[in-house]
N, C-alpha and C positions, 0 to 999 in steps of 0.2 A: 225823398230823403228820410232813413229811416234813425228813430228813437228810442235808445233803450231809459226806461225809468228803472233803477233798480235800489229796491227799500223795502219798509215796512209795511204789516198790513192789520190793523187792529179793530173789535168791535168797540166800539164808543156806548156806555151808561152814561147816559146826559140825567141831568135835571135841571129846570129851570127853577128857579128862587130868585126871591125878592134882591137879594143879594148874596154876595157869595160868603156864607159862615167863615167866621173866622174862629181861632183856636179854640178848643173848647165848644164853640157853639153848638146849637142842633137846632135847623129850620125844618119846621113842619109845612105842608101844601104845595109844596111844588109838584111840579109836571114834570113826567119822566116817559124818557123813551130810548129805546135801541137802535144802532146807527151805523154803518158802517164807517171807518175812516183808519188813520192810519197812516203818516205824512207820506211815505211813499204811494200809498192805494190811491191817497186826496190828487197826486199829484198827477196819478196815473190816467185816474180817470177825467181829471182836469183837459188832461192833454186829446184822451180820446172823444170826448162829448164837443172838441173845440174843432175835433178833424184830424189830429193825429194819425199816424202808423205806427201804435207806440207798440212794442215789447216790453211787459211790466215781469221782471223778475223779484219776485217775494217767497218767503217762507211763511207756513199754517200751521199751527200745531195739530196733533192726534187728538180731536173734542168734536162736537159738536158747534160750535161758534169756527172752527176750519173748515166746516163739509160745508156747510151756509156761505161761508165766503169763497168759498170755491166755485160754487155753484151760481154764486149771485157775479165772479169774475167772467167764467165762460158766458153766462147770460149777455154778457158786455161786448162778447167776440175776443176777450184776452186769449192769449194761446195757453192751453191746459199744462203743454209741456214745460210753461218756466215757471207756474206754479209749485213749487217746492211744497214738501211735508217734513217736518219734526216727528217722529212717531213716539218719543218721548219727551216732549213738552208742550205745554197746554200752548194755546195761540195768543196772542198780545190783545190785552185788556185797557179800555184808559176809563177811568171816570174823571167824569168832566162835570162841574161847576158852571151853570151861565146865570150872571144877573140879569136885572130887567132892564142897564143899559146895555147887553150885547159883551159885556165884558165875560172875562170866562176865566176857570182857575182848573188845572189835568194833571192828574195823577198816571202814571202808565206804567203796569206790569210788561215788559217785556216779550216775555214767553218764548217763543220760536224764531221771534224778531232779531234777537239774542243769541241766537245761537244759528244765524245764515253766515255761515263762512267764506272765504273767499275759495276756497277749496272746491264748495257745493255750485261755485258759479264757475268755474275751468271750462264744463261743460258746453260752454255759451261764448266763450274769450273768441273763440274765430269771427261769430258772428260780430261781436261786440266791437271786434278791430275795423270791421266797416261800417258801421255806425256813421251818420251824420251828428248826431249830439249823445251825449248821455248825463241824466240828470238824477244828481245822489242826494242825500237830508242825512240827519244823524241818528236815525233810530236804528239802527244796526250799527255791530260791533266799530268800534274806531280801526281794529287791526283790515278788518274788510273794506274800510272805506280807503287807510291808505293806500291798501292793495289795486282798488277800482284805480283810485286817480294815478299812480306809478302807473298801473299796465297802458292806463288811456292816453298819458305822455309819452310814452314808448311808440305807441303806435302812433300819434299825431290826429288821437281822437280827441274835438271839444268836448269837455265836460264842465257842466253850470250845477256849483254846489250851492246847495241851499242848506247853511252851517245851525241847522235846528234841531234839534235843541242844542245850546250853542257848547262847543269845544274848543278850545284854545289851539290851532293849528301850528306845527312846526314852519319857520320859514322857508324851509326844502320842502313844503308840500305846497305852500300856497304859489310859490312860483311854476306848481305845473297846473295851477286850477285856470281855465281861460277865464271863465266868467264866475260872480262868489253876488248871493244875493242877502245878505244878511239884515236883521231888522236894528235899532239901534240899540238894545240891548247886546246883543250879536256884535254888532260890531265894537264894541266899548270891550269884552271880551277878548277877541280878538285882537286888540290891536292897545290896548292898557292905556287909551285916552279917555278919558269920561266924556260920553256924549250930553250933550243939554240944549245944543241950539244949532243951527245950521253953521256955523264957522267952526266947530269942533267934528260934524260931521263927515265934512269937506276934509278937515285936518284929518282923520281917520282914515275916510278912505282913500287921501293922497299914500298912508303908510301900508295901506293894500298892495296900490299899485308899484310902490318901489321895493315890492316883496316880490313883484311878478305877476300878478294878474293883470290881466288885459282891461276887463269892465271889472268893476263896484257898483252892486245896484241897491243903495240904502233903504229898506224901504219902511214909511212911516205912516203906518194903517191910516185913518182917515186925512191925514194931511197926504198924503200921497205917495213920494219917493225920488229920491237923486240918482242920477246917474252920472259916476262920474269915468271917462278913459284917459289914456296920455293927452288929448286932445282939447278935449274940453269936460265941462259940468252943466248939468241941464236937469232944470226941478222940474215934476209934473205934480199938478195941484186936479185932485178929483173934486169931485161936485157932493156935496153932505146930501147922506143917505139918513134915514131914520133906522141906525142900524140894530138888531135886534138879537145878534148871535154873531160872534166874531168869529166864531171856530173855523179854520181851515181855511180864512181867508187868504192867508200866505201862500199858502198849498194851490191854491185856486189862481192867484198869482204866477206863484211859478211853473204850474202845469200850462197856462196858457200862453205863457213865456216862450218855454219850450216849444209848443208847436208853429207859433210866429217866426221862430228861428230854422225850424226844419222845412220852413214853408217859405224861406228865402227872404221875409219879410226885411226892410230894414228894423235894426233896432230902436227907433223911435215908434213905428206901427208898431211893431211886436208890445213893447211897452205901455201902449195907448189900449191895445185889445187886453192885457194883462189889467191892466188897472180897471177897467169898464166891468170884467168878470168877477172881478175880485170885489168890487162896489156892489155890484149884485150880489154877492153871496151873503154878504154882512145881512143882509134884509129875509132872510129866509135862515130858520133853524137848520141846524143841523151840520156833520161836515159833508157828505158824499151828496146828501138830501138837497144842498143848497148849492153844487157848483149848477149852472146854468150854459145849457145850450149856445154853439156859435150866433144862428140865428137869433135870438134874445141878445145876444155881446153885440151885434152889429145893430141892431135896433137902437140898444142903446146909446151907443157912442153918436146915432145921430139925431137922439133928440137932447144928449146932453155935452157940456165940453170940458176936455178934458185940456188945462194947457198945459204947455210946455214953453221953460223959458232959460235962458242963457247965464250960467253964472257964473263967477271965479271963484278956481281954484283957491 
């Protein structure tokens, strides 16, 4: 079953501090390094280190930080042709913020992220119309994303948005999303309830799904995540990690999301193997640096548990 990621792809300037400067400040002694990531790239390669057959369609700028990520995708086995260039705009930059508990604060220049059209992906639409899944985020333009999700309803393609960084979605768009993974910021956004506690949650993403999606998958970093369908609601509670860099845990999440789905899995496995990888990542810097191998996600899941349990709507 094959899978299109199509997104962003950005170099990450991390530093680690004590904590994350706030207005005005300036911390001296942190540790810095250079990363790849990029929510579409996190997600891409999420999906391929987990066993995917993904197609990652992204855009690079004309620099130096694109010929590096280019080079460092084909090294991965991505296909060189859906690699896109910008010849006139630099490539997408984030700096990122992490304290010393893992928390994290991002800045992101755009660049060529910015300027991937729906135009520059025509190219690919036949392929894309047979797709078993395809999985979008918001770093590229809003006019390109409604385009993806319009063409992928037309054709009767799944596609599982992951509404990050978050944007207020028209109700004619969320009734063609199948599946929408949003976190609770995200979804408070989204849907103009204030999240605060599991019963507001719930209430949110019942106004999801009477918009038209199929799944709501709420997800709430270290407490875990709700899933809720027309059917029922079901919390999973992960196991505390000593987490040390939160960056791209989302990403990590839903790249491995995506391949439990293209791999027929039910969505509760799919779910179990997503949160297992994603718990892993929190514990290792970085975002590309820190997703973690299938083997390692299955190790884990058995010497730790993750549960799941039955709730109402």
């Amino acid at each position: 079953m094959s899978l299109f990621v199509i997104g962003s792809s950005n170099t990450d300037l991390v530093i680690y501090l004590d904590h994350i400067p706030k207005i005005g400040e300036t911390i001296i002694g942190g540790e810095s390094k250079v990363v790849f990531g990029g929510k579409g790239a996190n997600q891409a390669v999420a999906s391929k280190r987990a066993g995917a057959g993904v197609k990652f369609i992204t855009q690079l700028g004309n620099d130096t930080f694109g010929e590096n990520l280019k080079t460092y995708f084909i090294n991965l086995d991505f296909e060189e042709n859906y690699i896109l260039t910008d010849k006139n705009n630099h490539s997408g930059i984030a700096h990122i913020f992490v304290s010393k508990k893992g928390e994290n604060s991002i800045a992101v220049a755009s660049g060529s992220n910015g300027t991937l059209t729906f135009e520059k992906i025509k190219p690919f639409l036949n392929e894309i119309a047979k797709a078993s899944l395809v999985l979008i985020q918001f770093e590229i333009p809003l006019e390109t994303i409604l385009s993806i999700i319009n063409f992928c309803d037309q054709k009767g393609v799944k596609i599982l948005v992951n509404p990050a960084p978050a944007i207020k979605l028209p109700k004619a768009v969320l009734r063609k999303i199948w599946m929408i993974t949003p976190n609770e910021t995200e979804l408070e956004l989204l849907t103009g309830i204030p999240v605060t506690d599991e019963k507001s949650v719930l209430k949110a993403a019942k106004i999801i799904l009477n918009q038209g999606v199929e799944h709501c998958i709420v997800t709430l970093g270290e407490k875990g995540s709700v899933w809720v369908n027309s059917k029922q609601s079901i919390r999973f509670k992960v196991p505390s990690q000593n987490a040390i860099d939160s960056t791209a845990a989302g990403d990590v999440f839903n790249g491995y999301l995506a391949y439990g789905i293209t791999k027929g899995f039910s969505l509760n496995k799919a779910l179990m193997l997503s949160h297992a990888a994603a718990t892993i990542s929190v514990t290792i810097k970085g975002a590309q640096t820190s997703i973690p191998e299938l083997e390692k996600v299955q190790i884990f899941l058995k010497q730790h548990h993750i549960s799941e349990e039955i709730i109402e709507i």
